[in-house]
ZASE-901192 format. One line per 2 residues: number of its first residue (from 1); for each residue x, y, z of C-alpha. Coordinates in nm, 2 decimals, always signed. Example, Ala and Ser with C-alpha at 12.3 -4.5 7.8 and 13.67 -1.06 7.14 Angstrom:
<pts>
1	+1.23,-0.45,+0.78  +1.37,-0.11,+0.71
</pts>
This chain:
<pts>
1	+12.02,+11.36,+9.03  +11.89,+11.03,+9.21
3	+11.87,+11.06,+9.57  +11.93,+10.68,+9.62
5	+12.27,+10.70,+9.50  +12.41,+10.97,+9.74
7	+12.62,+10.79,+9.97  +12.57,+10.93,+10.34
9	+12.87,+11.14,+10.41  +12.88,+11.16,+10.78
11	+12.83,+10.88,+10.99  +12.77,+10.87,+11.38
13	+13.03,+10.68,+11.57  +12.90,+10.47,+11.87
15	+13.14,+10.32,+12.16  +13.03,+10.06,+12.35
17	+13.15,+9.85,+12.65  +13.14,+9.50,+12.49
19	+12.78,+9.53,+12.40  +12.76,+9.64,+12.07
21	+12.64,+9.36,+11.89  +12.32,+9.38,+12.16
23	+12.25,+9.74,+12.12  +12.29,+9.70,+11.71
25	+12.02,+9.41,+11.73  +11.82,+9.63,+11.98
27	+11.78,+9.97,+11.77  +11.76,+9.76,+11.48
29	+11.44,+9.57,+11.59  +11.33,+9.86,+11.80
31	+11.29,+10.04,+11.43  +11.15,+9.77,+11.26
33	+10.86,+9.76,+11.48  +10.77,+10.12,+11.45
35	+10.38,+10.14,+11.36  +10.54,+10.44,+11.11
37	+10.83,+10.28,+10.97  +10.95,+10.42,+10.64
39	+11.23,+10.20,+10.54  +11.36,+9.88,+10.68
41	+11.64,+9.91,+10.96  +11.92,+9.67,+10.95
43	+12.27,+9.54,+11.05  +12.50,+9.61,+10.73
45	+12.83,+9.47,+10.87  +13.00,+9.31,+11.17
47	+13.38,+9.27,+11.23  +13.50,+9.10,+11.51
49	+13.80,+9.08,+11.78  +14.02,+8.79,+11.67
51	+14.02,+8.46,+11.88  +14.34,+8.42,+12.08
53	+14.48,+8.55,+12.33  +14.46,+8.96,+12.35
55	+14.66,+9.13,+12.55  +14.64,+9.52,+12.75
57	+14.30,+9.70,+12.73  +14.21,+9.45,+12.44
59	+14.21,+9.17,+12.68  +13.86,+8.98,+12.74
61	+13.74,+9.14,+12.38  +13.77,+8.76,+12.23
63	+13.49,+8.72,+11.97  +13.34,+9.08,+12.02
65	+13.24,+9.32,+11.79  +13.53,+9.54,+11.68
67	+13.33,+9.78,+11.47  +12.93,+9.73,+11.30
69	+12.75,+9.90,+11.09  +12.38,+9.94,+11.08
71	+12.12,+10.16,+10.98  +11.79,+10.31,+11.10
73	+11.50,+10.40,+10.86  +11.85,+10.47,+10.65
75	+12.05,+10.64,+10.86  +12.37,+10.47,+10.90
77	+12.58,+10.42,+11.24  +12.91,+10.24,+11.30
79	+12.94,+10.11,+11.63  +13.21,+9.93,+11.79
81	+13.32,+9.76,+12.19  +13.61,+9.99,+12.25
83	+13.58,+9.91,+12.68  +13.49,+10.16,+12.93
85	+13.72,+10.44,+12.80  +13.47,+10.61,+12.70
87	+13.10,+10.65,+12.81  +12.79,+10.83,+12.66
89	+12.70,+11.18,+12.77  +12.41,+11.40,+12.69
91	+12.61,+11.62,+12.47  +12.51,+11.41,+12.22
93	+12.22,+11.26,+12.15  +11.93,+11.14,+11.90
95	+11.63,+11.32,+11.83  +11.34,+11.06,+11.67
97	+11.07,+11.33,+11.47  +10.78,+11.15,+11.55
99	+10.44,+11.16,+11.31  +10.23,+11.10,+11.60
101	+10.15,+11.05,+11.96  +10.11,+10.65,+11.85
103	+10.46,+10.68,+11.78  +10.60,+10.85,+12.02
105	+10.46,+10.63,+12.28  +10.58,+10.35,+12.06
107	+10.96,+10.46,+12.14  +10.90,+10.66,+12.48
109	+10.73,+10.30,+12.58  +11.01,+10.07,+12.43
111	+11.30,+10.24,+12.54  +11.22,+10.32,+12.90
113	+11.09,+9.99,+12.97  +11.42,+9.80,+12.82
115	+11.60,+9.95,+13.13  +11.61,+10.33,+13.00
117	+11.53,+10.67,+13.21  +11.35,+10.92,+13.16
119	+11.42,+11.32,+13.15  +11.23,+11.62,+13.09
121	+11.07,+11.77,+12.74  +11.10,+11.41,+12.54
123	+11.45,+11.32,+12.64  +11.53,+10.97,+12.82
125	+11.82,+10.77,+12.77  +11.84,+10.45,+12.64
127	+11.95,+10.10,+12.87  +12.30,+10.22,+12.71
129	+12.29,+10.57,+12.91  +12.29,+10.70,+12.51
131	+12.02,+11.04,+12.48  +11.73,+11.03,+12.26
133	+11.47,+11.32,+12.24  +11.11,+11.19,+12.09
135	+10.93,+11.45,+11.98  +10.63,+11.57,+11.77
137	+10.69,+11.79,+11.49  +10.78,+12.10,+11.70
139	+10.79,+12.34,+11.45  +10.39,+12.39,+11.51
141	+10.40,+12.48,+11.86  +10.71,+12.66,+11.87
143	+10.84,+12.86,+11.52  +10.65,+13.13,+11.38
145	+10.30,+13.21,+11.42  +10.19,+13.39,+11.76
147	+10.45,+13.42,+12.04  +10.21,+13.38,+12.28
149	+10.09,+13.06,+12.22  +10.46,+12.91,+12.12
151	+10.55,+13.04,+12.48  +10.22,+12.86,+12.66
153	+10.34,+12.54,+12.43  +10.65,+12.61,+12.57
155	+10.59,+12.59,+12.91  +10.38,+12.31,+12.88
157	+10.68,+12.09,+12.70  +10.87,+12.20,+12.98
159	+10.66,+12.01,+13.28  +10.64,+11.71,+13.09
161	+10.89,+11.40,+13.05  +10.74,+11.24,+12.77
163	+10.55,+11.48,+12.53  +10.21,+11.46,+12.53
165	+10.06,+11.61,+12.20  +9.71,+11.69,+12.35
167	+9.90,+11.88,+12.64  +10.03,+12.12,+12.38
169	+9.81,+12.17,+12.15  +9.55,+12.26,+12.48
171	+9.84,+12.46,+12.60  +9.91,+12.67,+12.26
173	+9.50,+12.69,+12.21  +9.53,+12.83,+12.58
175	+9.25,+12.62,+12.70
</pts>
């Protein structure tokens, strides 16, 4: 079986408030630029709102993306300016695996300073208000192994906003 022609089955919706077509370009080079990158990000497709005159919620949506697709390091997303209806919450979010602390400053850095905030244990959220947790490979710090040092890790991860490998690999080493 060859991987590459597996079509993604399951595709994460985005709503937007007539910005679409600036987050799409944003994520897109945002990925691009990782020091990391696997596989080239892009914009697959954009439709757009009719010209003319729209009427009801529609109205003002003129020229405006209706629905995009784009991928990031091959993950594909559909997007689309459906108004303030609805908003982003933190009930959904993101998480970028990252290789290295290069690369997660790389994101932490990008995002926050484009207008995004941060949170505690990675997460921040985009100028959007959409979550993204940028982590290390957790998995050594926190799954198997001894409990003791996962815990210290633990608590460490806990008191930082963005994750700081040093900080817990000092933490699970206890030192």
């Amino acid at each position: 079986m060859h991987m590459k022609n597996i079509k993604q089955k399951i595709t994460t919706f985005l709503w937007f408030d007539k910005s679409t077509e600036e987050a799409m370009n944003y994520y897109v080079s945002l990925f691009n630029g990782n020091p990391n990158k696997k596989i080239d990000s892009k914009i697959i497709d954009i439709k757009r709102y009719p010209d003319g005159h729209l009427e009801g919620p529609m109205k003002g949506f003129e020229g405006k993306v209706l629905n995009g697709v784009f991928e990031l390091e091959g993950q594909r997303f559909m997007a689309l300016d459906g108004g303030p209806l609805f908003t982003f919450n933190e009930s959904v979010s993101l998480l970028i695996d990252c290789e290295d602390q290069a690369e997660i400053d790389y994101f932490w850095d990008a995002f926050i300073s484009d207008g995004g905030t941060e949170s505690q244990c990675g997460w921040l959220k985009d100028t959007w208000g959409f979550s993204w947790q940028i982590v290390p490979p957790m998995e050594k710090f926190i799954a198997g192994g001894d409990a003791e040092k996962s815990k210290r890790a633990m608590q460490a991860m806990l008191q930082m906003k963005k994750i700081i490998i040093a900080d817990l690999e000092n933490a699970y080493n206890g030192e």
